[in-house]
Backbone atoms as SQL, in Angstrom:
CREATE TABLE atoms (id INTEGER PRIMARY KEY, chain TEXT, resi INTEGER, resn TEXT, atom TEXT, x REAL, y REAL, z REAL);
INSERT INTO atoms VALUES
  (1, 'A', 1, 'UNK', 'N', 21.830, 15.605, -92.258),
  (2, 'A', 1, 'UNK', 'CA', 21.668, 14.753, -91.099),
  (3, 'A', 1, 'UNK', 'C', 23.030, 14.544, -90.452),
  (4, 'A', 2, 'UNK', 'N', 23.229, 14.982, -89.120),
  (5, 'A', 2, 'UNK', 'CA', 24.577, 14.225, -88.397),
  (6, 'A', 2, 'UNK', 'C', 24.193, 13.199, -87.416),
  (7, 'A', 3, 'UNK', 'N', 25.607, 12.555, -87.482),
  (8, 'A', 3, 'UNK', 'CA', 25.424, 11.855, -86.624),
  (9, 'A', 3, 'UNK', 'C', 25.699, 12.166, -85.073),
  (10, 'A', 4, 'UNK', 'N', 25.077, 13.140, -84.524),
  (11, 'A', 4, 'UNK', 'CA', 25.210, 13.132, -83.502),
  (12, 'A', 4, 'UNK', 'C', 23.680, 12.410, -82.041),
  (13, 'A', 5, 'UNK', 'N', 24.307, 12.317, -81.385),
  (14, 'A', 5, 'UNK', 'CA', 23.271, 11.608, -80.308),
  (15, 'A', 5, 'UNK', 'C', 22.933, 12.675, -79.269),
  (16, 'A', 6, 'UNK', 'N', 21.591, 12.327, -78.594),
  (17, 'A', 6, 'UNK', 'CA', 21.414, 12.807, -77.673),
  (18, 'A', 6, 'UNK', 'C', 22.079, 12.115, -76.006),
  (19, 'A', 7, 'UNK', 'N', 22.376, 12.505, -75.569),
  (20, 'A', 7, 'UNK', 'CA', 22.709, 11.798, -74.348),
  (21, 'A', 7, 'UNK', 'C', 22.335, 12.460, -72.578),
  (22, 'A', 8, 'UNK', 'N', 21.386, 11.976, -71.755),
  (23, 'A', 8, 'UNK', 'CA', 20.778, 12.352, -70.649),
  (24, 'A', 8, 'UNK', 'C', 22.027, 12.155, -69.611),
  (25, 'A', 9, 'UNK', 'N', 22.567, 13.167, -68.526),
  (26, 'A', 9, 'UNK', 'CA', 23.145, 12.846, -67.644),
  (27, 'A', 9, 'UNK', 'C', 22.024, 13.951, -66.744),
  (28, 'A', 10, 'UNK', 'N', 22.988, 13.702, -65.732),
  (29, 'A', 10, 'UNK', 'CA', 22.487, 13.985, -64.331),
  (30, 'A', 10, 'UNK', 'C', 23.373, 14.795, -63.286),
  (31, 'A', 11, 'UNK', 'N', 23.337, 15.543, -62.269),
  (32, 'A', 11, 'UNK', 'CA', 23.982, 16.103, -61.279),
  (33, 'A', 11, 'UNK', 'C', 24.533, 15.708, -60.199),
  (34, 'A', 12, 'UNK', 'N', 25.545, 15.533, -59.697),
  (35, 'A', 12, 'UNK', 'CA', 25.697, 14.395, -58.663),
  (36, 'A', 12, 'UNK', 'C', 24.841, 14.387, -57.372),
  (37, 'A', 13, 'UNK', 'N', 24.680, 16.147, -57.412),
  (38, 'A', 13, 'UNK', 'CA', 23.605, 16.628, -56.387),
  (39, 'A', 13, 'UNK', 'C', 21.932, 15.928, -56.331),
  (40, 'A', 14, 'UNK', 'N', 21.576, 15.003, -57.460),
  (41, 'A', 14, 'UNK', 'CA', 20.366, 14.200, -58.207),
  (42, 'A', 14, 'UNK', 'C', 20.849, 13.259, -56.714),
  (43, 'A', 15, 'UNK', 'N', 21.638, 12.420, -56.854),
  (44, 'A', 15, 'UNK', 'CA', 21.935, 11.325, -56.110),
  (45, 'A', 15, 'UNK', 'C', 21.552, 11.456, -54.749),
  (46, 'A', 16, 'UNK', 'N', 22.071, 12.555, -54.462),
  (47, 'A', 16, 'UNK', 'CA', 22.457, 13.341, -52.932),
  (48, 'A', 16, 'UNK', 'C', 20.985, 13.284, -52.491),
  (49, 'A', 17, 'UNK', 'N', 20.408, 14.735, -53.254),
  (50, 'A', 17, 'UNK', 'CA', 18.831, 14.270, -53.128),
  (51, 'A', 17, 'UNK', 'C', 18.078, 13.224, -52.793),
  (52, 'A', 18, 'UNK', 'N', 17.753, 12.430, -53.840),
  (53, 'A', 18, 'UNK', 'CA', 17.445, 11.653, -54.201),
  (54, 'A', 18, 'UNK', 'C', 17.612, 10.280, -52.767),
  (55, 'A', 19, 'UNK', 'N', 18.991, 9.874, -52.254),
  (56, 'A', 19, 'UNK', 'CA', 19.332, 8.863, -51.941),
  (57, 'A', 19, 'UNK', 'C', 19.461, 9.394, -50.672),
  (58, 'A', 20, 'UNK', 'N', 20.103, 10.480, -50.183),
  (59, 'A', 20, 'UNK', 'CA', 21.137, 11.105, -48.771),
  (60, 'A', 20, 'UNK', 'C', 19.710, 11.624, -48.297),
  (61, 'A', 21, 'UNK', 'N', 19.176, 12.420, -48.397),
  (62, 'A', 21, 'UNK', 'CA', 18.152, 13.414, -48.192),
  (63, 'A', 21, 'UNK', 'C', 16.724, 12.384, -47.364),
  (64, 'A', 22, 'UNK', 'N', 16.505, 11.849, -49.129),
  (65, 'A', 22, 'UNK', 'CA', 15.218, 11.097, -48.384),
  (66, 'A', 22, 'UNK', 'C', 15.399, 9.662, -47.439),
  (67, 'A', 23, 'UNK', 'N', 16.396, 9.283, -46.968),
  (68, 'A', 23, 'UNK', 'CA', 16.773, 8.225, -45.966),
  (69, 'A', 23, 'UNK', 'C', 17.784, 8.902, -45.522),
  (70, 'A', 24, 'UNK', 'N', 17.243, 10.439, -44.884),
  (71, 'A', 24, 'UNK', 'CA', 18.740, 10.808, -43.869),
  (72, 'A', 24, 'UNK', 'C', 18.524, 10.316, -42.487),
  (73, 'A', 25, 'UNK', 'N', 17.305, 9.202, -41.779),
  (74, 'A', 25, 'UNK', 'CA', 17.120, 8.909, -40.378),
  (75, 'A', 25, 'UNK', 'C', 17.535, 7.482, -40.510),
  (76, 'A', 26, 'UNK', 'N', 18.321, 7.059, -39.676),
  (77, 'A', 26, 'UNK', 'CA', 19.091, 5.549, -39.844),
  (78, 'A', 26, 'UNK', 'C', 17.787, 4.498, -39.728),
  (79, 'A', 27, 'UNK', 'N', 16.770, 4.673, -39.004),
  (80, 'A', 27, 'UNK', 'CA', 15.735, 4.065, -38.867),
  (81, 'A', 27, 'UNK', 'C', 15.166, 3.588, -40.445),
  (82, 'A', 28, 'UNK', 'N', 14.771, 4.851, -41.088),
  (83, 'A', 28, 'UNK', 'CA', 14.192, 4.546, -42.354),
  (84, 'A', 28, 'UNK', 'C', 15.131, 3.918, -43.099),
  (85, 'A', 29, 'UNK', 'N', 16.080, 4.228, -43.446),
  (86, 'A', 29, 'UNK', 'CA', 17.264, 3.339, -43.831),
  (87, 'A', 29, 'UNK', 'C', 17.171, 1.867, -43.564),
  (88, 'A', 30, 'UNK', 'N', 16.975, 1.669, -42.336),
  (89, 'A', 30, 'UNK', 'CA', 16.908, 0.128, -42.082),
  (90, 'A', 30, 'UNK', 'C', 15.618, -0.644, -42.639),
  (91, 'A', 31, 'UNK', 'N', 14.571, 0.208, -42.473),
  (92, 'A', 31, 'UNK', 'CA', 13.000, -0.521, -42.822),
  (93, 'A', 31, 'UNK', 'C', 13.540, -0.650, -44.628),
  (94, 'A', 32, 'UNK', 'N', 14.043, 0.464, -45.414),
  (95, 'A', 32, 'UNK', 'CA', 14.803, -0.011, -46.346),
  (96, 'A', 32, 'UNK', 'C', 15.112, -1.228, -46.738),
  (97, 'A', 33, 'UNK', 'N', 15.818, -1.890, -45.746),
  (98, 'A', 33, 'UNK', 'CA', 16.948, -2.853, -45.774),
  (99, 'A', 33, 'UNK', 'C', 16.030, -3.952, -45.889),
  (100, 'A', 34, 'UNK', 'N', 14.876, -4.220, -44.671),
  (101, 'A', 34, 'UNK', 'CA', 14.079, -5.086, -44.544),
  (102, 'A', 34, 'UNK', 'C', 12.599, -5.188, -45.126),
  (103, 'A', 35, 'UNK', 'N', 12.153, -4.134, -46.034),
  (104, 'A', 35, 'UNK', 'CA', 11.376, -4.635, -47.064),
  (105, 'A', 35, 'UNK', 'C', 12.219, -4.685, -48.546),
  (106, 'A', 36, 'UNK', 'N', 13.526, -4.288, -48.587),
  (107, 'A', 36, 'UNK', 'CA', 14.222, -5.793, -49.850),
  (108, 'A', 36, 'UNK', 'C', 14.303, -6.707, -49.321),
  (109, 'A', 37, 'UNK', 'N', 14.949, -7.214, -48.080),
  (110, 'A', 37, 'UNK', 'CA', 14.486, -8.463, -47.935),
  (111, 'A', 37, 'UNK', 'C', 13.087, -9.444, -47.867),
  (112, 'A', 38, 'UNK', 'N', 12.341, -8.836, -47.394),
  (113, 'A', 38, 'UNK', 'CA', 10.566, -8.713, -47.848),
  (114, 'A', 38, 'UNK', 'C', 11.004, -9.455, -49.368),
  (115, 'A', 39, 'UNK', 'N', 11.104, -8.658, -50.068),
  (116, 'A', 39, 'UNK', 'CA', 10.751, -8.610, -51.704),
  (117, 'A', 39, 'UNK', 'C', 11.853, -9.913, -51.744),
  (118, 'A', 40, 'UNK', 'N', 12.231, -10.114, -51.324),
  (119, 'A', 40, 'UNK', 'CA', 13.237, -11.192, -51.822),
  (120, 'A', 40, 'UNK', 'C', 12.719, -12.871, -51.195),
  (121, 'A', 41, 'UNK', 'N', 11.421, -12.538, -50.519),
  (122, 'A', 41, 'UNK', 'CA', 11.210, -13.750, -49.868),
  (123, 'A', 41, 'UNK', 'C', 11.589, -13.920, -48.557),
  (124, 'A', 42, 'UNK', 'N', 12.546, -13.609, -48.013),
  (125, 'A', 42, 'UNK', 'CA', 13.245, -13.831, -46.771),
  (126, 'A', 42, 'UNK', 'C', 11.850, -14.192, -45.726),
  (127, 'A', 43, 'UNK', 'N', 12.899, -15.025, -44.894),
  (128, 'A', 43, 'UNK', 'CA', 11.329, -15.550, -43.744),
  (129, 'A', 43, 'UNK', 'C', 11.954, -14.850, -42.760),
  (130, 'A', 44, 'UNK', 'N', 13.712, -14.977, -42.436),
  (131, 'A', 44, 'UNK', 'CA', 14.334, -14.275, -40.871),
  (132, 'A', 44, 'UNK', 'C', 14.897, -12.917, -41.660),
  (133, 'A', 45, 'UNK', 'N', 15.406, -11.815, -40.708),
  (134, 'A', 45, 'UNK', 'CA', 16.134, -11.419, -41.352),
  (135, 'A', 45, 'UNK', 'C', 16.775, -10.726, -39.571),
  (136, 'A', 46, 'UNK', 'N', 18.158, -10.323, -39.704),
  (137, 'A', 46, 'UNK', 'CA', 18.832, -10.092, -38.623),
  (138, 'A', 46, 'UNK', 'C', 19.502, -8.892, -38.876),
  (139, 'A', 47, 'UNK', 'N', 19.461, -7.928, -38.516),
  (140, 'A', 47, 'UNK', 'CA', 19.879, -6.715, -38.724),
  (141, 'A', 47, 'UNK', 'C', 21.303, -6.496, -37.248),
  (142, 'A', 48, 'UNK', 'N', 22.088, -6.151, -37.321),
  (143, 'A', 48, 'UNK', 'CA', 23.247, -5.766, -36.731),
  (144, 'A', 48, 'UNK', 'C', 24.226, -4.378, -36.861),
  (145, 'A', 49, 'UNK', 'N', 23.742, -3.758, -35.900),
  (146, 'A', 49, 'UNK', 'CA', 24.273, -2.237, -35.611),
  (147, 'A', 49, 'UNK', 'C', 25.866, -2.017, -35.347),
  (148, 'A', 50, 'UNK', 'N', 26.998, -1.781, -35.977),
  (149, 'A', 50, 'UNK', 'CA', 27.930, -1.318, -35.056),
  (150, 'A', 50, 'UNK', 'C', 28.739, -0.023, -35.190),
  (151, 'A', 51, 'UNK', 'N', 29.598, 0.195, -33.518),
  (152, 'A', 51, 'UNK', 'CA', 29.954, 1.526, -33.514),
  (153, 'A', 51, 'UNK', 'C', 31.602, 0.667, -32.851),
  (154, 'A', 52, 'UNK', 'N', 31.886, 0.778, -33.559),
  (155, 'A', 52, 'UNK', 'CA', 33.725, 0.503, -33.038),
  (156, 'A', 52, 'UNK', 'C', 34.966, 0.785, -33.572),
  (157, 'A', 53, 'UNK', 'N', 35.543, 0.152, -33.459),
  (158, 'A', 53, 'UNK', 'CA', 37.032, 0.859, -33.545),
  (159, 'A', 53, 'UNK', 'C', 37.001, 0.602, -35.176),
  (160, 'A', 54, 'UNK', 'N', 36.159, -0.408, -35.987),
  (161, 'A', 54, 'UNK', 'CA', 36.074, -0.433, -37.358),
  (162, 'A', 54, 'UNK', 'C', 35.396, 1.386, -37.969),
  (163, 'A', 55, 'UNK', 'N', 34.689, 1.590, -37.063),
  (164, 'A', 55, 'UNK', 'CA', 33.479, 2.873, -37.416),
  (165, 'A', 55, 'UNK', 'C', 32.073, 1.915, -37.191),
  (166, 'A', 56, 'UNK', 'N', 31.021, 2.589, -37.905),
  (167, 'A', 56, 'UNK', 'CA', 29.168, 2.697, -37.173),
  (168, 'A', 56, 'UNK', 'C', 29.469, 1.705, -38.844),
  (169, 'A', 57, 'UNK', 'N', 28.575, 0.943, -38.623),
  (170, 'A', 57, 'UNK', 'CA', 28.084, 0.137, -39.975),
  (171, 'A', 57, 'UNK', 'C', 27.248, -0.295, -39.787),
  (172, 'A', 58, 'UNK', 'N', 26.076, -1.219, -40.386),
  (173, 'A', 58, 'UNK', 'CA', 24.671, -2.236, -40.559),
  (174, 'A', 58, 'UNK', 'C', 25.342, -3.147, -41.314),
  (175, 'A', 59, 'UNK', 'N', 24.615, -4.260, -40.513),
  (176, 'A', 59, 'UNK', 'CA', 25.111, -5.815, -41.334),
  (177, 'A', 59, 'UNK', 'C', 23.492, -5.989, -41.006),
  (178, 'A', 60, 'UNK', 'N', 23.361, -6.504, -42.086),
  (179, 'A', 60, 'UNK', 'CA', 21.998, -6.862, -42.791),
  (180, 'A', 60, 'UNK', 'C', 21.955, -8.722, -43.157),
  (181, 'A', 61, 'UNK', 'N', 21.606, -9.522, -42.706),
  (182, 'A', 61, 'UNK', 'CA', 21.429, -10.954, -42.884),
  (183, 'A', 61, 'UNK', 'C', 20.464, -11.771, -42.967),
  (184, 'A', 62, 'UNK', 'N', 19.909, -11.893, -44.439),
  (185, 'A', 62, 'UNK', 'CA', 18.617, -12.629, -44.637),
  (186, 'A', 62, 'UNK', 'C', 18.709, -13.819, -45.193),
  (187, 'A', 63, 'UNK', 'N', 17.564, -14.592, -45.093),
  (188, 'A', 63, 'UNK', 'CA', 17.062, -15.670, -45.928),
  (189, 'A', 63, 'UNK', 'C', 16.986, -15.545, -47.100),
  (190, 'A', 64, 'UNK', 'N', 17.057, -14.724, -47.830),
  (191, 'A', 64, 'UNK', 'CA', 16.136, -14.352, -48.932),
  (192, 'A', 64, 'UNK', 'C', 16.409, -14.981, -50.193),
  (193, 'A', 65, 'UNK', 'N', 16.601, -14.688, -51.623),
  (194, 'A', 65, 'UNK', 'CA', 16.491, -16.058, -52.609),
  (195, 'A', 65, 'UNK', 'C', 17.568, -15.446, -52.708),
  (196, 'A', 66, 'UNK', 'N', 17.834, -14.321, -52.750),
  (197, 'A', 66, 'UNK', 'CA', 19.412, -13.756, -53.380),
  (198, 'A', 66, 'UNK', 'C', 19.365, -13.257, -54.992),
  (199, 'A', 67, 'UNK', 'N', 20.791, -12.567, -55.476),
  (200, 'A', 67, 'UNK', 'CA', 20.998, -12.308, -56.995),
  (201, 'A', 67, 'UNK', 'C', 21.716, -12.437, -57.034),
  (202, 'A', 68, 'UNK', 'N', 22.261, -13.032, -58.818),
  (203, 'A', 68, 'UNK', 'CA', 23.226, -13.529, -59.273),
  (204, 'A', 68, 'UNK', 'C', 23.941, -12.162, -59.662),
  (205, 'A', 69, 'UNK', 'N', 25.294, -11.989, -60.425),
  (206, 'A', 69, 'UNK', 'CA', 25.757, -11.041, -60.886),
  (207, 'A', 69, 'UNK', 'C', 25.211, -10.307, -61.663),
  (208, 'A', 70, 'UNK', 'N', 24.527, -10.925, -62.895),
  (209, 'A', 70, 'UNK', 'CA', 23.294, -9.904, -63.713),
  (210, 'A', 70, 'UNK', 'C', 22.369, -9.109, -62.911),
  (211, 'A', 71, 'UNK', 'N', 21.673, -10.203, -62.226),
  (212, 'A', 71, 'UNK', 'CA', 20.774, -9.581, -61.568),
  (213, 'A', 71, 'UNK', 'C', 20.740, -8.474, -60.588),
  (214, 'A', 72, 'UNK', 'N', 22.096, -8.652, -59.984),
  (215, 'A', 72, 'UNK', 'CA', 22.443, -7.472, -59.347),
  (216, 'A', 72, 'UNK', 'C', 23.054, -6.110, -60.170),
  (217, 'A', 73, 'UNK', 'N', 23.600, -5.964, -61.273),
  (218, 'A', 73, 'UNK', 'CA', 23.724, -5.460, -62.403),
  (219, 'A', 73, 'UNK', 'C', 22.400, -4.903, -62.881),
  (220, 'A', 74, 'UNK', 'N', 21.470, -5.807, -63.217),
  (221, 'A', 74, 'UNK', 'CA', 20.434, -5.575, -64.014),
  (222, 'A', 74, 'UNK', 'C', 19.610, -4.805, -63.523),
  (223, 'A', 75, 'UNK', 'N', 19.492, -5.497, -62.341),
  (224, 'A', 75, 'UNK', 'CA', 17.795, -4.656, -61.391),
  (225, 'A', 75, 'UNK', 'C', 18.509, -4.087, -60.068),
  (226, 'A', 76, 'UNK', 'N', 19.447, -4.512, -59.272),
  (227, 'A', 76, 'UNK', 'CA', 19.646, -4.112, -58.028),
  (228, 'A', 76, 'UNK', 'C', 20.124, -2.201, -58.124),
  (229, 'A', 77, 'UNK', 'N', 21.387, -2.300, -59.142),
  (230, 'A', 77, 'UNK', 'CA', 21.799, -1.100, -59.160),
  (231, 'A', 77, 'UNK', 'C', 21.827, -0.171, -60.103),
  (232, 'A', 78, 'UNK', 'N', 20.273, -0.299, -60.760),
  (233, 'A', 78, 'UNK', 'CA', 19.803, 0.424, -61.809),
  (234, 'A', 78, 'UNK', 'C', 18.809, 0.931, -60.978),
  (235, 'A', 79, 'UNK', 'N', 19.511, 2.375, -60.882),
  (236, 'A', 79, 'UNK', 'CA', 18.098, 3.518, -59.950),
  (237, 'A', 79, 'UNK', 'C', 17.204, 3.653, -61.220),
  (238, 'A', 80, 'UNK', 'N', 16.282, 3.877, -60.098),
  (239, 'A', 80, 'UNK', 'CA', 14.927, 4.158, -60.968),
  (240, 'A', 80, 'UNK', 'C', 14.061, 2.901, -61.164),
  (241, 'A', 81, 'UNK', 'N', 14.946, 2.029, -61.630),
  (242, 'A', 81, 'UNK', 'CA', 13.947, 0.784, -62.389),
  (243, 'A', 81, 'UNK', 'C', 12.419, 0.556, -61.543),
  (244, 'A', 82, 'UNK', 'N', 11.630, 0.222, -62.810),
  (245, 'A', 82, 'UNK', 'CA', 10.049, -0.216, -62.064),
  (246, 'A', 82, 'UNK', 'C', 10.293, -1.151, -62.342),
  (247, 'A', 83, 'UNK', 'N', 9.508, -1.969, -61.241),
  (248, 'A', 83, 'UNK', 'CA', 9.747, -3.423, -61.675),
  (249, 'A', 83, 'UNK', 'C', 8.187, -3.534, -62.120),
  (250, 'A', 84, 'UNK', 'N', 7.320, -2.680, -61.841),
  (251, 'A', 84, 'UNK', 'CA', 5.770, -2.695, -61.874),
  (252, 'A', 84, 'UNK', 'C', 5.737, -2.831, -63.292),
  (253, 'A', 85, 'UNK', 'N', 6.661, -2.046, -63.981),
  (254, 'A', 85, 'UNK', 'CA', 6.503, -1.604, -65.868),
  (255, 'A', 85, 'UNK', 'C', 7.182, -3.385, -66.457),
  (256, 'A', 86, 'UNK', 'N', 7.250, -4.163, -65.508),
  (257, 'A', 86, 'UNK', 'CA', 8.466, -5.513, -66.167),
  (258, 'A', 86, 'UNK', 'C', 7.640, -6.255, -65.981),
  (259, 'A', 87, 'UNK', 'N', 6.290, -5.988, -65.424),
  (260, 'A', 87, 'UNK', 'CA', 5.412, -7.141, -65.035),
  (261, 'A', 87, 'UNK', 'C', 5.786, -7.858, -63.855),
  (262, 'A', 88, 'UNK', 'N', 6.554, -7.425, -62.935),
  (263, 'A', 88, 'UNK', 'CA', 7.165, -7.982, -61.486),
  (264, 'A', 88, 'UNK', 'C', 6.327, -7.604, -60.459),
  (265, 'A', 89, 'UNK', 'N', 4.902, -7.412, -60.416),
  (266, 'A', 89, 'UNK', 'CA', 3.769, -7.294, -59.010),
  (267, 'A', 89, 'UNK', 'C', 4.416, -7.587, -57.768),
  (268, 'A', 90, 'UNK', 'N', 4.948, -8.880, -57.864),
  (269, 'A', 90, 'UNK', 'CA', 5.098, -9.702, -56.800),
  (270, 'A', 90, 'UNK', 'C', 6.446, -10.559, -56.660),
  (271, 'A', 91, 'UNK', 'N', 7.078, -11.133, -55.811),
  (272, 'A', 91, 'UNK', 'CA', 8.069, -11.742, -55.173),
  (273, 'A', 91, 'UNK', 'C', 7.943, -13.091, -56.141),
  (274, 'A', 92, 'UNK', 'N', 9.052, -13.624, -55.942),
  (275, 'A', 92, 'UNK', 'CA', 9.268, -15.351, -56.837),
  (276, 'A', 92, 'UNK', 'C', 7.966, -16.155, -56.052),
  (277, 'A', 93, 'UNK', 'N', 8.023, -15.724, -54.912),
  (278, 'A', 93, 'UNK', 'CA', 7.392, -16.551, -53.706),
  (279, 'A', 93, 'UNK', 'C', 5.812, -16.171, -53.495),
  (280, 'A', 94, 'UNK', 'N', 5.359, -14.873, -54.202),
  (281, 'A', 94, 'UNK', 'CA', 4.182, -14.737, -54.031),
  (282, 'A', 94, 'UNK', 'C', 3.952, -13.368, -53.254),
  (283, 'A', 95, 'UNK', 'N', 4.781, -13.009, -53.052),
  (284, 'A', 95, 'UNK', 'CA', 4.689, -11.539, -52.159),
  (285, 'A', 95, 'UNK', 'C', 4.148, -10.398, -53.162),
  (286, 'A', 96, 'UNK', 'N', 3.418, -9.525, -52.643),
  (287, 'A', 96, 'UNK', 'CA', 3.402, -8.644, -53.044),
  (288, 'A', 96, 'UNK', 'C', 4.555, -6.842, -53.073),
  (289, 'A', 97, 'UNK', 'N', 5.193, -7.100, -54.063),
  (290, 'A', 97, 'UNK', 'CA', 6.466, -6.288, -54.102),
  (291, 'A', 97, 'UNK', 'C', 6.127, -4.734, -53.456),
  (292, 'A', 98, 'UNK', 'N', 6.652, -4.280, -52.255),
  (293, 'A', 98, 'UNK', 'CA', 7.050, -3.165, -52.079),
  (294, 'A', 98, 'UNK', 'C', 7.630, -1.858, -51.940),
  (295, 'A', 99, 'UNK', 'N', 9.135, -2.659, -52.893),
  (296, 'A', 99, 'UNK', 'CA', 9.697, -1.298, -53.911),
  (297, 'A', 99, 'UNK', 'C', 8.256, -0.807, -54.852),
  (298, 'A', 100, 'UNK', 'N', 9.144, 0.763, -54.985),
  (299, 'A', 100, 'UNK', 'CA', 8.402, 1.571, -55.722),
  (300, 'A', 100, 'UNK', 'C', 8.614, 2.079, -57.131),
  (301, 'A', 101, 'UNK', 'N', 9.932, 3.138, -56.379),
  (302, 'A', 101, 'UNK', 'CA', 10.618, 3.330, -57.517),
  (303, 'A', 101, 'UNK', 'C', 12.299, 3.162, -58.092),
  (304, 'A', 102, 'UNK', 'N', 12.513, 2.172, -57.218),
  (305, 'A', 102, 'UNK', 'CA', 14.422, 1.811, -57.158),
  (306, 'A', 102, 'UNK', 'C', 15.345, 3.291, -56.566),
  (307, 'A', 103, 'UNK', 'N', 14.733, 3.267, -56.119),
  (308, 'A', 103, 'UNK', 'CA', 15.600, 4.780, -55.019),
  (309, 'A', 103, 'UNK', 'C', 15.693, 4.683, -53.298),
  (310, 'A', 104, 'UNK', 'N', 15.363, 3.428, -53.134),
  (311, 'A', 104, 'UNK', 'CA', 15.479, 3.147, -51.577),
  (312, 'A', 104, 'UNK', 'C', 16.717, 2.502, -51.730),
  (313, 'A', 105, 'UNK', 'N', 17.410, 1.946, -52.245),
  (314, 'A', 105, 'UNK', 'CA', 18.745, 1.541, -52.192),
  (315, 'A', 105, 'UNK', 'C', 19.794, 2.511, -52.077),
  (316, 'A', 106, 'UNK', 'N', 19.535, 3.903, -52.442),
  (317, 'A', 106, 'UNK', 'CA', 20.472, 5.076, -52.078),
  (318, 'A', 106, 'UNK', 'C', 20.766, 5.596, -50.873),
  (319, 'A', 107, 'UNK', 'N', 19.149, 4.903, -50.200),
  (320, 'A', 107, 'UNK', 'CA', 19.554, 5.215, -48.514),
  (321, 'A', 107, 'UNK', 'C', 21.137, 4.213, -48.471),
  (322, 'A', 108, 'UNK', 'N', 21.619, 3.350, -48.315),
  (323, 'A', 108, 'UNK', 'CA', 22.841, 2.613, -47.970),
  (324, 'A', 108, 'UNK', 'C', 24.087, 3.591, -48.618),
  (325, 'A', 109, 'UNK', 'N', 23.801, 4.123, -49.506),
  (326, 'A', 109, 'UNK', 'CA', 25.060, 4.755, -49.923),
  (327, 'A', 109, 'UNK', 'C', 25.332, 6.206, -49.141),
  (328, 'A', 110, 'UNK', 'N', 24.179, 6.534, -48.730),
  (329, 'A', 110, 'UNK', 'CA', 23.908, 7.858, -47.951),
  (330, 'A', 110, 'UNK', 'C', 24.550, 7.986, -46.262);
């Protein structure tokens, strides 16, 4: 018997796919933006486009309940995660959750 482990990695080209590819239209990207805020409760949410001497960015500004450092750790930037498999159906607030499979957050990095 050794002690050796198995260990799963990935291609960076996975990401690319995965995140760049399927939110390459800025539009979908944004509906992105605003069903996490959805899932988070939010009642307003204010989306803000810019193209200037900073560069093109989205400022994204909701109501929503927010995450603490774990939580953003835990669930925000763990691709993949189901929240369906955690028993998470639905929002703190009663919503019915419309993430799927934790891969719409790659649109922003894309």
């Amino acid at each position: 018997m050794t002690d050796r482990q198995l260990k799963m990695s990935f291609d960076p080209q996975t990401i690319e796919h995965l995140g760049v590819k399927m939110y390459s239209q800025i539009p979908n990207a944004i509906a992105e933006l605003i069903a996490n805020a959805y899932d988070a409760d939010a009642g307003t949410v204010h989306i803000k486009l810019y193209d200037d001497g900073q560069g093109k960015r989205i400022e994204v500004i909701d109501d929503g309940i927010g995450m603490d450092f774990d939580e953003i750790n835990q669930k925000f930037l763990r691709i993949g995660r189901n929240r369906r498999i955690e028993g998470a159906t639905e929002s703190p607030g009663g919503r019915k959750a419309t993430g799927k499979k934790g891969l719409g957050k790659l649109a922003l990095f894309g």
